[in-house]
N, CA and C of each residue as an Amber inpcrd file, in Angstrom:
protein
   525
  83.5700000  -3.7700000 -10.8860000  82.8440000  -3.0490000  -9.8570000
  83.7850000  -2.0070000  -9.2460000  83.3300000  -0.9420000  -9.2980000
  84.0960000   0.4080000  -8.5110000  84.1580000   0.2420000  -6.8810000
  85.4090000   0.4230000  -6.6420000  85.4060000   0.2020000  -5.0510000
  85.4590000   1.6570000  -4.3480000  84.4300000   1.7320000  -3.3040000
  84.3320000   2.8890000  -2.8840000  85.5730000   4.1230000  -2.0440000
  85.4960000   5.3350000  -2.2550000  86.2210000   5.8460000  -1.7060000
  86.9010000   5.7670000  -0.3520000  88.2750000   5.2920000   0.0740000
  89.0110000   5.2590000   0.9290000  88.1070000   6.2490000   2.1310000
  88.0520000   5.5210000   2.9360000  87.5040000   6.8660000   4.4480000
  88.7160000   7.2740000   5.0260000  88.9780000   8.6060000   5.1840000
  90.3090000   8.9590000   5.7690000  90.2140000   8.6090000   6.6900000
  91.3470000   9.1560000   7.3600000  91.6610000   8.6460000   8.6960000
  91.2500000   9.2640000   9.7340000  90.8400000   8.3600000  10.7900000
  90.0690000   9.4480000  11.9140000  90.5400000  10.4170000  12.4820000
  90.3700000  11.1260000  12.9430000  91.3340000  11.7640000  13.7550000
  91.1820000  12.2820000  15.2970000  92.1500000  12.0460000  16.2390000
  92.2260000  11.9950000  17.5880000  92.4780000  12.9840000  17.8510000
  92.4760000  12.9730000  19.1260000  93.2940000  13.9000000  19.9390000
  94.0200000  13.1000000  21.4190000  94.8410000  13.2440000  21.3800000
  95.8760000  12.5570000  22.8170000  96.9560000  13.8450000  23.2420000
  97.0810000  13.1210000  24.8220000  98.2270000  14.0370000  25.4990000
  99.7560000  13.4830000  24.4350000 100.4680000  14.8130000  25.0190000
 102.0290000  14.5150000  23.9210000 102.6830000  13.6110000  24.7190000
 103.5460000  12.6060000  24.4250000 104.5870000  12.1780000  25.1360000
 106.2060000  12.4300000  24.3840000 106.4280000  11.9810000  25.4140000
 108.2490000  12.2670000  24.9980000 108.3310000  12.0890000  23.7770000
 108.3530000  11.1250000  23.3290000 108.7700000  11.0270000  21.8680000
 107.9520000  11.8480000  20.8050000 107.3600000  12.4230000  21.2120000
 106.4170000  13.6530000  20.4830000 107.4560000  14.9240000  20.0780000
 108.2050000  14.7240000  20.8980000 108.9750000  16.4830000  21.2110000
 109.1530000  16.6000000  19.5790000 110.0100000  16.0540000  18.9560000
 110.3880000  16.8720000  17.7320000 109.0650000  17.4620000  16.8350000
 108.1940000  16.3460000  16.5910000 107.2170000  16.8900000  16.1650000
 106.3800000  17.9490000  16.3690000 106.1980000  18.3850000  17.9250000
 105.6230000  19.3240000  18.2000000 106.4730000  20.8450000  17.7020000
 108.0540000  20.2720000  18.6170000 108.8390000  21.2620000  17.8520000
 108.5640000  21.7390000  16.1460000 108.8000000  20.9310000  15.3820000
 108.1160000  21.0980000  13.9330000 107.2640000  22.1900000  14.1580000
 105.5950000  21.5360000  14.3470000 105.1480000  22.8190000  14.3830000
 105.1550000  24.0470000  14.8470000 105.5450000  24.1230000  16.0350000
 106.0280000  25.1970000  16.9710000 106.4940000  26.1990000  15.7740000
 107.4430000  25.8380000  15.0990000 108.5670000  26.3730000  14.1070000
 107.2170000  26.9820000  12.9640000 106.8620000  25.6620000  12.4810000
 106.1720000  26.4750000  11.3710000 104.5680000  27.6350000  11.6680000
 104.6500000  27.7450000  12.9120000 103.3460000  28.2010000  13.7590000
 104.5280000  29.6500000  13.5810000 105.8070000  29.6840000  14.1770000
 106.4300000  30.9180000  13.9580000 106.6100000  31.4760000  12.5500000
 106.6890000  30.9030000  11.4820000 106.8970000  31.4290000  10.1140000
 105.3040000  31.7550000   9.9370000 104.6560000  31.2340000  10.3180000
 103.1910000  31.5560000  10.2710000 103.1090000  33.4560000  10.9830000
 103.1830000  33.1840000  12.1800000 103.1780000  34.4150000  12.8530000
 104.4060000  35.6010000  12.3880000 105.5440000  35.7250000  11.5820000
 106.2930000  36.0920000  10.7940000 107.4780000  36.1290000  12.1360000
 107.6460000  35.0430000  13.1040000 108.4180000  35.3920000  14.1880000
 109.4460000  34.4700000  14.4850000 109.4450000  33.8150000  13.0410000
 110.8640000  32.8300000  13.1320000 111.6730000  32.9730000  13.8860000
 112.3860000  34.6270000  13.8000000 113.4300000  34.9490000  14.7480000
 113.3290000  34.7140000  16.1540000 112.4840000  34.3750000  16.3450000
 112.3000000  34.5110000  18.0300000 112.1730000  33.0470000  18.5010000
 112.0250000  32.2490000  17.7740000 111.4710000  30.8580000  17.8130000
 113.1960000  30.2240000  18.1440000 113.5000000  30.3080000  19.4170000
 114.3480000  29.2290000  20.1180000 114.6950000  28.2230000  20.6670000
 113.3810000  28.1190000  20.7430000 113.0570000  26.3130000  21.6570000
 113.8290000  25.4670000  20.7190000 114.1850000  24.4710000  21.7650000
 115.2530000  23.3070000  21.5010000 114.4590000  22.1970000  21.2700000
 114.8060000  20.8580000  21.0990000 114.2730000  19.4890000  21.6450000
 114.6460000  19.5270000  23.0940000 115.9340000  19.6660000  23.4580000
 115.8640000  19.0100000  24.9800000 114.8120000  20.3490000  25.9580000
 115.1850000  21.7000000  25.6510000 114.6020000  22.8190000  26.3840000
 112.9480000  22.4120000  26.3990000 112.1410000  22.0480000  25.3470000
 110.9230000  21.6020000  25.1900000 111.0480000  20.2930000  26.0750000
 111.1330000  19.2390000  25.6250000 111.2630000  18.1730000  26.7600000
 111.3780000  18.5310000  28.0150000 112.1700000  19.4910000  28.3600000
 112.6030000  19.6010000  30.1300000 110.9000000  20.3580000  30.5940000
 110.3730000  21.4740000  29.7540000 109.6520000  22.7470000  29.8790000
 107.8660000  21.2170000  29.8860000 108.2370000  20.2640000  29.3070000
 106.2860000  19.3650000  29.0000000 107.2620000  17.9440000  30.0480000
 108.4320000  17.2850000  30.0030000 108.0780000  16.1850000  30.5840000
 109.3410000  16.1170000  32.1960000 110.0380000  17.2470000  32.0240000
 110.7970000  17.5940000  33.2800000 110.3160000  17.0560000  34.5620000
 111.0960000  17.6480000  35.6820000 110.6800000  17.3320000  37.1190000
 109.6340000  18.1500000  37.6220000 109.4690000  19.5240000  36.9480000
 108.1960000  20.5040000  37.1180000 107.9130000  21.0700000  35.7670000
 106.8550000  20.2210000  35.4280000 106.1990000  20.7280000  33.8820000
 105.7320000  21.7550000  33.7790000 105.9430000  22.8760000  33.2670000
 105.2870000  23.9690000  33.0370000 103.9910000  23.9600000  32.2290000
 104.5570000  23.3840000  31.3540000 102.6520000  23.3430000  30.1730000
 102.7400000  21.8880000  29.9110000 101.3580000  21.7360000  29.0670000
 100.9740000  20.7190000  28.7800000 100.6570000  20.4380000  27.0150000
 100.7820000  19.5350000  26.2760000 100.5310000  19.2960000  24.8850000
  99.3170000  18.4680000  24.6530000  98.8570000  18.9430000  23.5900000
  97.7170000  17.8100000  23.3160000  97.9590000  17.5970000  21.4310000
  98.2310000  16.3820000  21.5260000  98.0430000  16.7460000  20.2580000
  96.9980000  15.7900000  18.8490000  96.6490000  16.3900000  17.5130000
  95.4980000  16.1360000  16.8960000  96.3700000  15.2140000  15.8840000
  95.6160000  14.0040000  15.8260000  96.3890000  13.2140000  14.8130000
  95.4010000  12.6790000  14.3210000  96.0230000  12.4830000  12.9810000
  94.7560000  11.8840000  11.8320000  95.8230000  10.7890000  11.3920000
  94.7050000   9.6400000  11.6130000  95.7570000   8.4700000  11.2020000
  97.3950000   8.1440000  12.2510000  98.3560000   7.9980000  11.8290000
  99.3300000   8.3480000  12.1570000 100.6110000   9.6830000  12.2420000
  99.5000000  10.6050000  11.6530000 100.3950000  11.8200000  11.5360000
  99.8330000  13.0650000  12.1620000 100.8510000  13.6960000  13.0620000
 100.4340000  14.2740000  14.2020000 100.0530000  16.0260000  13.2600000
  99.1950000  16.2990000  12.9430000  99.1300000  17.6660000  12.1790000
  98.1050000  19.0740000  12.7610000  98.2180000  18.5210000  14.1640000
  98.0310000  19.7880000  14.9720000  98.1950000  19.6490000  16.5090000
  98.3140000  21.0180000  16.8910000  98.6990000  20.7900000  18.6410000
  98.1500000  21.4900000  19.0960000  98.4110000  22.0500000  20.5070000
  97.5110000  23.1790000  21.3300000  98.3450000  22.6830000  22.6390000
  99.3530000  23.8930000  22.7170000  99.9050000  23.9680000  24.3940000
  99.2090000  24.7780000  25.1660000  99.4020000  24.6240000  26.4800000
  98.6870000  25.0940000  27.2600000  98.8880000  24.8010000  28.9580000
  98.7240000  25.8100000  29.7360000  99.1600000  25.6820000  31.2630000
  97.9520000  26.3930000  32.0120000  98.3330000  26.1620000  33.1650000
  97.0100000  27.0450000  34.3360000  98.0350000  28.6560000  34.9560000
  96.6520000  29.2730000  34.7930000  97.0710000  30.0710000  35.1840000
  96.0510000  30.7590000  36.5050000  96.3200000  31.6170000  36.9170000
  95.3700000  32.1050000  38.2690000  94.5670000  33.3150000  38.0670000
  93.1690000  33.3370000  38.0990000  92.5500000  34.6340000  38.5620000
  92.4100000  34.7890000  39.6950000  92.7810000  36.3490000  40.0880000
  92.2530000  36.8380000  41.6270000  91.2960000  37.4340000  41.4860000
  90.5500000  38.1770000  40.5370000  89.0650000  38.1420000  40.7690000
  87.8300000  36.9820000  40.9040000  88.3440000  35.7290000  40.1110000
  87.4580000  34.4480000  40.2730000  87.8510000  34.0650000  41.2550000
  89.1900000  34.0590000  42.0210000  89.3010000  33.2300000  42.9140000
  89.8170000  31.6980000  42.2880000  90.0740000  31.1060000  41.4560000
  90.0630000  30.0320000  40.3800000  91.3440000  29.9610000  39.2600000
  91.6350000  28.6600000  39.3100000  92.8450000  28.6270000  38.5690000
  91.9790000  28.9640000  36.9090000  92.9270000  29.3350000  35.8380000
  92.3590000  29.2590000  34.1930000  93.2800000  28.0770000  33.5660000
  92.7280000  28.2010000  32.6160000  93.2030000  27.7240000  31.3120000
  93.7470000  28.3240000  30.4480000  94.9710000  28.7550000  30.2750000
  95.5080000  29.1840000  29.1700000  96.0380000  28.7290000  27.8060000
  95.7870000  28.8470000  26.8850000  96.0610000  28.3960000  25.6890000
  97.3990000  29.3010000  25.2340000  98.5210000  28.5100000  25.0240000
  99.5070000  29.4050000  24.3510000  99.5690000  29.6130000  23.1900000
  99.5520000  28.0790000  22.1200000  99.5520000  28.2200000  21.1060000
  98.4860000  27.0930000  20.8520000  97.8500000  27.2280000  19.0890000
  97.1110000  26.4580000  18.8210000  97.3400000  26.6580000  17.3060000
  97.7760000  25.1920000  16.8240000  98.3920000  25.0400000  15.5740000
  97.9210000  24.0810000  14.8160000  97.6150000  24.3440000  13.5580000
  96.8240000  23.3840000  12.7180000  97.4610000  23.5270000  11.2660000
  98.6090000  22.0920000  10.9770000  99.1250000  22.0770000   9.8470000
  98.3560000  22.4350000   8.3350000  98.6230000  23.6480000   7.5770000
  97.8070000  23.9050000   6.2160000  97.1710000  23.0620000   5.4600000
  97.6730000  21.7690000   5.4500000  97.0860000  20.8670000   4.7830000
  96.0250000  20.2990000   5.1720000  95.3920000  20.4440000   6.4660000
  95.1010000  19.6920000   7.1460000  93.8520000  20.6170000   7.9510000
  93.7190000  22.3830000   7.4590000  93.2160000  23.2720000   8.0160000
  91.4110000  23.0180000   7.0400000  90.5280000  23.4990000   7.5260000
  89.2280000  23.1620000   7.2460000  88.9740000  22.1710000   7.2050000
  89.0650000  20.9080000   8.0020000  88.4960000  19.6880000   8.3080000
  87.5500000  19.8770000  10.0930000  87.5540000  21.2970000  10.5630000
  87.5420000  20.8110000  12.0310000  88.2130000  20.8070000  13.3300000
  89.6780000  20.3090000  12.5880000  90.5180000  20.0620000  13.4950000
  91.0920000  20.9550000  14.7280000  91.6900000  21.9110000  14.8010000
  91.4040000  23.7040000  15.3830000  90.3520000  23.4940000  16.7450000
  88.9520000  23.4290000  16.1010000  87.4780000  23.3090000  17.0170000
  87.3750000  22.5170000  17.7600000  87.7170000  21.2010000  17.2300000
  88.1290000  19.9560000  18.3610000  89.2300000  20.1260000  19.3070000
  90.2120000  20.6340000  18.2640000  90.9150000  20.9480000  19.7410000
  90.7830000  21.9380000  20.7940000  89.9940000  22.9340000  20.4010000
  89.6800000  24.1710000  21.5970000  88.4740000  23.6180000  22.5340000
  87.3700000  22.8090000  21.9680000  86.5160000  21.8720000  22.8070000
  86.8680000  20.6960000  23.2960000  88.1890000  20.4600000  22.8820000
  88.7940000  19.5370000  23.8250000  89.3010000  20.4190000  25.1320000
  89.6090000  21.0590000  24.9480000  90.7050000  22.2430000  25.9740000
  89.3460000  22.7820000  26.7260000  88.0260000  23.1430000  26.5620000
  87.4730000  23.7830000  27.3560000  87.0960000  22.4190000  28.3490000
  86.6160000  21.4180000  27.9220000  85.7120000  20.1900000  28.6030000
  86.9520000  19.9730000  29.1020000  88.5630000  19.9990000  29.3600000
  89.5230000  20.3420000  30.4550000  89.1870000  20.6870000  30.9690000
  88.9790000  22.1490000  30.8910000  88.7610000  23.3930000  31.6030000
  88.0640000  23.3390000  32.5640000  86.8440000  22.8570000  32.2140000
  85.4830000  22.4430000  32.6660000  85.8370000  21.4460000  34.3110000
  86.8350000  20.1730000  33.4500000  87.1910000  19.0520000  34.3310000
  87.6280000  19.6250000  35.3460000  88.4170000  20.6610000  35.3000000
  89.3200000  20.8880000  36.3170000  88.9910000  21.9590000  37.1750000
  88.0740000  22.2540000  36.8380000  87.0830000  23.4360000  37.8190000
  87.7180000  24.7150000  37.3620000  88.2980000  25.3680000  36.0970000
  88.7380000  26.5160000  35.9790000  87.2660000  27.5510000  36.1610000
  88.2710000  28.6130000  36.3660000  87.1170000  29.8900000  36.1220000
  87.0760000  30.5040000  34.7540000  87.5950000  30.0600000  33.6290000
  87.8520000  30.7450000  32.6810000  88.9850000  30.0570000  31.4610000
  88.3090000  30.4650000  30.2320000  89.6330000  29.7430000  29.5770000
  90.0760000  30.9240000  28.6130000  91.3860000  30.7220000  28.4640000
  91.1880000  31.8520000  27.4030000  93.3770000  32.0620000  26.7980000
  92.7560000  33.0430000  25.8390000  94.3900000  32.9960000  24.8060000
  94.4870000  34.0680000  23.7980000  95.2130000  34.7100000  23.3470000
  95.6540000  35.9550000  22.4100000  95.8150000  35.4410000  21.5200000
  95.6980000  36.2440000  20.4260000  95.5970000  36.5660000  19.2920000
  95.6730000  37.6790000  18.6570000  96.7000000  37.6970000  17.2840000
  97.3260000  38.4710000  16.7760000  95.9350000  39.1690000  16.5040000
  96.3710000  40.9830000  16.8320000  95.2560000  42.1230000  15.7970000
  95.0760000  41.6030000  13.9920000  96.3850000  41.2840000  13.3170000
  95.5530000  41.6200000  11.9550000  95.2540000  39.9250000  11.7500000
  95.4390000  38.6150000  12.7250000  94.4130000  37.3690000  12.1390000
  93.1440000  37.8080000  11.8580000  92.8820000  38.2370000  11.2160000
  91.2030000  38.2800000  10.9790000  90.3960000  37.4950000  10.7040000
  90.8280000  36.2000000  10.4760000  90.4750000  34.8610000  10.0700000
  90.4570000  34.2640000  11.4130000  91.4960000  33.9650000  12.1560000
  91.5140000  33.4850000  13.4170000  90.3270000  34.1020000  14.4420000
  90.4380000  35.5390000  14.4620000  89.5430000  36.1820000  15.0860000
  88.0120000  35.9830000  15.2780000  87.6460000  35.9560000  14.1200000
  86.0550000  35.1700000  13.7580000  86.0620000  34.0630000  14.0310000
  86.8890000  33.1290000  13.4180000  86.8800000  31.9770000  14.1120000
  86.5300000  31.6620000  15.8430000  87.6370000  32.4670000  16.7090000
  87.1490000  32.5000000  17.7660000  85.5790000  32.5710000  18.4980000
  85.7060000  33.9530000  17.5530000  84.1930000  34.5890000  18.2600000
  82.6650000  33.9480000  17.9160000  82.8960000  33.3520000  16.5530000
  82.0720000  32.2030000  16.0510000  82.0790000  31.0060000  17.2940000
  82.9440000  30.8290000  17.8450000  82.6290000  29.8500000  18.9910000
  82.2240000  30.2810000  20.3720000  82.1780000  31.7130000  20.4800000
  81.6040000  31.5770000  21.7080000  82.7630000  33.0790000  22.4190000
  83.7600000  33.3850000  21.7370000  84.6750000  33.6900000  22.4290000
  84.6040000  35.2580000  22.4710000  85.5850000  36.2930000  23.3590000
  85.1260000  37.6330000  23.1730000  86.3650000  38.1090000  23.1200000
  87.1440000  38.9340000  22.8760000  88.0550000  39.4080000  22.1500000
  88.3440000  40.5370000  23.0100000  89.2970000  40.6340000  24.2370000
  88.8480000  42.3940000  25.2060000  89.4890000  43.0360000  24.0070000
  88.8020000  44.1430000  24.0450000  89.3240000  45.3940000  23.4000000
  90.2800000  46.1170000  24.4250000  90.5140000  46.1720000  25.5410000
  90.7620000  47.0340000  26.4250000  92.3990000  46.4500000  26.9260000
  92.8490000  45.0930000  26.4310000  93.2760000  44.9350000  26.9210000
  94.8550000  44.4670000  26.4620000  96.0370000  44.6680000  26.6130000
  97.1140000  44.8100000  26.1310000  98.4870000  43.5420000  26.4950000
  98.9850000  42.5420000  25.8850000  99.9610000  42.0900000  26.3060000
 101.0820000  42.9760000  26.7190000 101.4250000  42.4090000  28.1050000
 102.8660000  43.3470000  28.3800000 103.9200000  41.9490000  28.7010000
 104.8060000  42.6200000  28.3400000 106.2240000  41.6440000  28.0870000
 107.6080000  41.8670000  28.3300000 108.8090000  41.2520000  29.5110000
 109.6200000  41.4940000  29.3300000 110.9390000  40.5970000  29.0340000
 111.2340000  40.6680000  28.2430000 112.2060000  39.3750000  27.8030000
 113.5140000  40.1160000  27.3140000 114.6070000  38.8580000  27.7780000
 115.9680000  39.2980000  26.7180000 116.6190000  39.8560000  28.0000000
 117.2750000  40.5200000  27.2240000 118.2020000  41.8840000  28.1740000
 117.2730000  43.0700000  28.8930000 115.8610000  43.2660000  28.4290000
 115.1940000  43.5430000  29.1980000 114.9270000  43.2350000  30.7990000
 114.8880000  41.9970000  30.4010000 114.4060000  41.2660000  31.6120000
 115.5220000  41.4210000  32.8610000 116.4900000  41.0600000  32.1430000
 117.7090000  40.6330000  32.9880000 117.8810000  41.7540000  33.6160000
 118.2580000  43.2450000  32.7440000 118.1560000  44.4550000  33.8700000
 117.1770000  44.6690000  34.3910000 115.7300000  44.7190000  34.3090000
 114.7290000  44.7280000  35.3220000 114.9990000  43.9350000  36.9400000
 115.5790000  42.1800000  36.6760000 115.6000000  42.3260000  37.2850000
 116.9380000  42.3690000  38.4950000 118.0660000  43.0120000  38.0290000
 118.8060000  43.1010000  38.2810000 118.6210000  44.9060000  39.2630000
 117.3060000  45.5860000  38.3130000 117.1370000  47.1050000  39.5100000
 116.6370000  47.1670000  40.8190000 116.7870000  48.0500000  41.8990000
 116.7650000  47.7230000  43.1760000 115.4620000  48.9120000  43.0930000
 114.2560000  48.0670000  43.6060000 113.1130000  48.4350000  43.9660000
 113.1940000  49.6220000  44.4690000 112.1090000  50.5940000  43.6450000
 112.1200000  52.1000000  43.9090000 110.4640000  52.5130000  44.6670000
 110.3520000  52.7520000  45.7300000 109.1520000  52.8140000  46.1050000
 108.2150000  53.4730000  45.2980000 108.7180000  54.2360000  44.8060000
 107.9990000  55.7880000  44.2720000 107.4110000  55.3340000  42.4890000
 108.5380000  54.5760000  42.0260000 108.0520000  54.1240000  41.0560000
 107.1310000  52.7880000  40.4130000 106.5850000  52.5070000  41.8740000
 105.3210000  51.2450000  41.7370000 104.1400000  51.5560000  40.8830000
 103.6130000  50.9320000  40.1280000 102.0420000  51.5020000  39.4480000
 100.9330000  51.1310000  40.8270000
């Protein structure tokens, strides 16, 4: 008698804990070779640990596990609108190991993150995305999502930063 096909493994979603860090790190890493931004990808184990389970957590992890193996995440922190009046939801990153991509997993986790959203009385949830994902992009908008056209990440990091803010406020040159 043929015994029927193995049912994979379910798959969850839970908050990260400490002993998560490397793993998340993992993906973090391969989420940067993904985005072609290895170089920039510095996070540590302990710098991650201090930044999700420190004395003031900055973001938060959730992560998607099938069975025992953790093969996707989604960080994420609040952030503030002053036109809603209302804290948001920001999504920083949202990562779904290749092997493991077209099961779902991705969707669950962004409807996990909104019914947060939801919980916590945000005004809004929301997260960037690269111009040429074009795959990611639809994806989004297939769920509901809208894409500003109008609107531009600005960024200052590095040695940038440091002389910014090291210059002594020029009245004249405020926007």
């Amino acid at each position: 008698m043929a015994m029927p096909p193995a049912a994979a493994p379910a798959f969850r979603i839970a908050p990260a804990k400490p002993q998560d860090v490397a793993e998340i790190l993992a993906m973090i890493a391969a989420l940067a070779d993904y985005e072609k931004l290895a170089h920039l990808c510095v996070a540590t184990q302990p710098s991650l640990h201090d930044a999700l389970f420190g004395p003031s957590p900055a973001a938060e992890v959730r992560i998607g596990w099938e069975g025992t193996s953790a093969v996707a995440f989604a960080l994420f922190f609040h952030n503030f609108s002053t036109f809603l009046g209302r804290k948001g939801l920001y999504l920083e990153d949202l990562f779904v190991r290749p092997a493991y991509r077209g099961r779902g997993y991705g969707q669950a986790l962004l409807v996990h993150l909104a019914q947060l959203a939801v919980a916590r009385g945000c005004g809004r949830f929301e997260w960037a995305v690269l111009d040429w994902n074009a795959a990611a992009i639809g994806f989004y908008q297939s769920l509901g999502a809208t894409v500003l056209p109008d609107w531009r990440i600005t960024r200052v990091t590095g040695e940038a930063l440091t002389r910014l803010a090291a210059r002594t406020p020029d009245a004249e040159g405020e926007a």
